[in-house]
N, C-alpha and C positions, 0 to 999 in steps of 0.2 A: 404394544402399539398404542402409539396416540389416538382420542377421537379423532383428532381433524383425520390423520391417514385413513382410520375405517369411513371415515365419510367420504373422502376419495376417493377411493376404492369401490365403494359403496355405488358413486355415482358412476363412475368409469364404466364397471358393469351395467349399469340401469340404460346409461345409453348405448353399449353395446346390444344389450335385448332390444329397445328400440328399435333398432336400426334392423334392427336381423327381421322384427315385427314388421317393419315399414317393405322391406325384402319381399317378405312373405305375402303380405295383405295384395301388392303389386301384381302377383303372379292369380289372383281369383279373377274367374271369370266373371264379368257385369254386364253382362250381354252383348259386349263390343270387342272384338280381339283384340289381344296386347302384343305386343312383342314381346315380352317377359314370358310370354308363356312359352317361349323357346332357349332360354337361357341355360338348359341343361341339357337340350339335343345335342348330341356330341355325332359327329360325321369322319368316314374316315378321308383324308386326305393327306395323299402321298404316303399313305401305309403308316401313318401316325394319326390317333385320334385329336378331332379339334373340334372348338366349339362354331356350330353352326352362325355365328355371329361375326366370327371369325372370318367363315369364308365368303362368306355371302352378304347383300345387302337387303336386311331386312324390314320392310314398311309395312303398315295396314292403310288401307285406302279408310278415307272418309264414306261413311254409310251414305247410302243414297235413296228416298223417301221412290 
């Protein structure tokens, strides 16, 4: 293999962990609910498992003082 291929390679990956990182980081709590923190509820519908986002509309209201 060529450098330039291991350097795209190289990078292709790096922004794949990124993105997976950026995924990740989304789903922590910060003292205000997310929606992401549902992204993996799976619900059954119609006797086939779906994702809760799927079926339903999901929002977080604005905190209120």
């Amino acid at each position: 293999m060529e450098i330039k291929e291991l350097l795209q390679q190289a990078e292709e990956r790096m922004n794949k962990s990124i993105e997976a990182l950026k995924h990740e980081f989304a789903s922590i709590r910060t003292g205000r609910a997310s929606v992401a923190l549902l992204d993996k509820v799976m619900v059954d519908y119609y006797g086939s498992p779906s994702p809760i986002n799927q079926v339903a509309n999901i929002s977080v209201p604005e905190p209120r003082m």
